[in-house]
Structure formats: structure tokens, C-alpha cells
C-alpha positions in Angstrom: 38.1 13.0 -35.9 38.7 15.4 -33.1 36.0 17.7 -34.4 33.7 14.7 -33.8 35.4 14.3 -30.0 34.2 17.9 -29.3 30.4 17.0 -30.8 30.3 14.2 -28.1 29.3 15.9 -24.7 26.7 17.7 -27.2 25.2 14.6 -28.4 25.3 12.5 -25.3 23.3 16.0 -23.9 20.4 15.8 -26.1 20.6 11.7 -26.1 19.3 12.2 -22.3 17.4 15.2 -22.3 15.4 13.5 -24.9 14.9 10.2 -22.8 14.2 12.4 -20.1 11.4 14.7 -22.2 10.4 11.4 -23.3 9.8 9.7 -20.2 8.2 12.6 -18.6 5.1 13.1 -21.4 4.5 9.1 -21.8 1.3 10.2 -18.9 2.8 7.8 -16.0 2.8 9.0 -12.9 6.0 9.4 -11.4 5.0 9.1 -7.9 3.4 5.9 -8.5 5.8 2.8 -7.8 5.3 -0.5 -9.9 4.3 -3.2 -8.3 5.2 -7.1 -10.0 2.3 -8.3 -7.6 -0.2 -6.2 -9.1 -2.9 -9.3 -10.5 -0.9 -11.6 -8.9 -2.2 -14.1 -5.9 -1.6 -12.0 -2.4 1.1 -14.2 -0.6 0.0 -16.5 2.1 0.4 -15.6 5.6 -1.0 -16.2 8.7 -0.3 -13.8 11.5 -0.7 -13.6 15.2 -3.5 -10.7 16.8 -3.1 -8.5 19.5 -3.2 -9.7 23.1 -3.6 -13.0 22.2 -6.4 -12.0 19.6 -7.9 -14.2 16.7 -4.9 -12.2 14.3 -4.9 -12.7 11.1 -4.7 -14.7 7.6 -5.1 -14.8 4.1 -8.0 -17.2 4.0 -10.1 -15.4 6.3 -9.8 -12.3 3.5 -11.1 -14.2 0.6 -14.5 -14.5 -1.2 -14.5 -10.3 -0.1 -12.8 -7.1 -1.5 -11.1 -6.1 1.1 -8.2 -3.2 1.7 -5.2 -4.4 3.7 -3.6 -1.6 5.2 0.5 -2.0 6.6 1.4 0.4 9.4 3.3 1.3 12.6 3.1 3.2 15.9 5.9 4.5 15.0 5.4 5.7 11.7 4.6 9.4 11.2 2.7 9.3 7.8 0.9 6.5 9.5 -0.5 8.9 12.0 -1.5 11.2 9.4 -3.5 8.7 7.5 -4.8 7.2 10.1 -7.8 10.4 10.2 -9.0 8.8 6.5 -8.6 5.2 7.4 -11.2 6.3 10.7 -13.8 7.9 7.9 -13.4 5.1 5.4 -14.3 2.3 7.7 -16.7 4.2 9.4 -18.6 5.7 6.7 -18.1 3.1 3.6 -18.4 0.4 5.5 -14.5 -0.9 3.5 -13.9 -4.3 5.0 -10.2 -2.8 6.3 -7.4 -5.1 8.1 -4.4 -3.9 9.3 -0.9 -5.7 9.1 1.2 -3.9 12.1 4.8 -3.5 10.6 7.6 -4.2 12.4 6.1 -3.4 15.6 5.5 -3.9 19.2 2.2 -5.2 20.2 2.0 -3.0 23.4 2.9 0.0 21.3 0.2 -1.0 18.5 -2.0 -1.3 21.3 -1.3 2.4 22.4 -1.1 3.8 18.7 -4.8 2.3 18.5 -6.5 3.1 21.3 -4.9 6.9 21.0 -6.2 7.3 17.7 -8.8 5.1 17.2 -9.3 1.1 15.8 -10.2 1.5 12.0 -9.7 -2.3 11.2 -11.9 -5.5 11.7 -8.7 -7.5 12.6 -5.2 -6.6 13.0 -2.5 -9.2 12.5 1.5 -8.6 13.7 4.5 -8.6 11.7 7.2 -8.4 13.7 9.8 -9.6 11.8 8.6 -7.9 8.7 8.3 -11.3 6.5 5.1 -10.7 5.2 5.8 -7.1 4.4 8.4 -8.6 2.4 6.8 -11.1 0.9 4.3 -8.4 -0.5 7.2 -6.4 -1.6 6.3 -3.3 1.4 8.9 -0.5 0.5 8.0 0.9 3.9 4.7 2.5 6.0 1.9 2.8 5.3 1.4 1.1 2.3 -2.4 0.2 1.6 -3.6 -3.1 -0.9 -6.7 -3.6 -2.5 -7.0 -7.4 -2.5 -10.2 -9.0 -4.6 -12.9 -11.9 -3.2 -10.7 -14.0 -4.8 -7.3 -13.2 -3.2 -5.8 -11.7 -6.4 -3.9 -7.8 -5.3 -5.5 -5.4 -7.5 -4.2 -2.2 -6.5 -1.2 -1.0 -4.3 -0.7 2.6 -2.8 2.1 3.6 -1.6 3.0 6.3 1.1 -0.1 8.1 3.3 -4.1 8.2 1.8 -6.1 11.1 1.4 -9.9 11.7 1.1 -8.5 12.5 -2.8 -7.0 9.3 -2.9 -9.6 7.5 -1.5 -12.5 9.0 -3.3 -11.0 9.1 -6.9 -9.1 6.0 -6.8 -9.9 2.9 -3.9 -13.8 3.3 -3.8 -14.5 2.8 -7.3 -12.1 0.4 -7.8 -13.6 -1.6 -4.7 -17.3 -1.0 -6.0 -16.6 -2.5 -9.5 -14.3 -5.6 -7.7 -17.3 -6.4 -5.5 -20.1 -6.1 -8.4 -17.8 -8.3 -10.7 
């Protein structure tokens, strides 16, 4: 019996090193985060603009593929995106609408007109609901949302021109020919 005590630490070893082995050559992704939404209905919301602007709401995105992109002025990675998000509205024509995260309006204001206005509408989200409600585990977090309202792909953290080319583009071309 106490030869079997000192086999223990051994066994409970290799018990996670092989979960561990296991997990990492199953081909997923580590980075990616799992989202419950993912071919779910986006969640409703309807969200006030910028100085007094039109804002925005989930009915006004349906019957299009469109990217919704969540960010803040005072969000680094935001800033770092933000280069990509310029190119992808500019030169694929990507119906993009911004959801500004727990921000100010004055300093979204500022953000945009430092660095540019990517987005055909821009709704604010001061109090973070609808972030929630989408189930945002912070900025800038970017949703590919089909014509008929469904949230096809999430991606979490900053995009790249790798990201955008390999992943959202095709994605968004097959959505909008289905």
C-alpha cells in the first residue's frame, strides 16, 4: 500500500501531461476564445449616435453582411487596428459599424477625427450593456453578423491585414453570395 502512495505524484504527472499533450495536438487554436453566440441571433439593441447622430440598431444591419466592430478612445490595441479597419472600409467596400465601448462621446469624437472615420454609423455604449449582452471580453473585439442578423464569426483582440485577408473577407464573400 505505501509503495502505491509513492506511485501517486507519478501517475497524477502523466494523467495531466497527457491531457495537456492531448489538448494541445486536437488542431484548435488556442488563441481563439469560444463564443456561445456564434450562429446565434445578434442581441437586439438600439443605440444612440454621436452628437446627436442617427446612432445605431440592429434592424438597420439586417438583410446585409455586415462587420460590427467594438472599440474605445482609450483602448490601445484599438489604435493599432484602427490602420486595417481605414483599408478595409476603404478598399472592400465592408459595410463596417462601430459600437463605441464604454466611452465618452467627446473623446470618440477626438479618437475619430485623429485617426480617421472607418464606419458608416457609430452607435454608443456607455454603460457597456450591449457589449455584454454580446458577451465583449473587452476592446476591440470585431463580429461578422449575416443579412439575416445571425453572428457568424467573432474575433477577438486587434485585426491584421493576415486576419482580414485569410479569415473575414471570405467569410463575408460566401455570407453575401449565399
Amino acid at each position: 500500500m505505501r509503495r502505491l502512495l509513492y506511485l501517486l505524484p507519478i501517475v497524477l504527472f502523466a494523467a495531466v501531461a497527457g491531457y495537456f499533450a492531448l489538448a494541445l495536438s486536437s488542431g484548435r487554436d488556442p488563441q481563439t476564445l469560444p463564443s456561445a453566440m456564434i450562429d446565434k441571433p445578434a442581441p437586439e439593441f438600439a443605440l444612440g449616435g454621436l452628437d446627436n447622430g442617427a446612432g445605431l440598431q440592429l434592424d438597420a444591419l439586417k438583410g446585409q453582411v455586415v462587420l460590427v466592430n467594438f472599440f474605445a478612445s482609450w483602448c490601445e490595441p484599438c489604435r493599432d487596428e484602427h490602420a486595417v479597419l481605414m483599408r478595409l472600409a476603404k478598399d472592400n467596400n465592408v459595410a463596417l459599424y462601430g459600437i463605441a465601448y464604454k466611452d465618452k462621446p467627446a473623446d470618440t469624437t477626438r479618437f475619430l477625427k485623429q485617426l480617421g472615420d472607418p464606419y458608416r454609423a457609430i452607435g454608443l455604449d456607455e454603460t457597456g450593456r450591449t457589449a455584454i449582452d454580446f458577451g465583449v471580453y473587452g476592446v476591440p473585439e470585431t463580429y461578422v453578423i449575416d443579412k439575416e442578423g445571425r453572428i457568424r464569426l467573432r474575433h477577438v483582440g486587434p485585426l491584421n491585414q493576415a486576419d482580414v485577408t485569410r479569415e473575414l473577407l471570405p467569410l463575408m464573400a460566401a455570407l453575401a453570395h449565399s
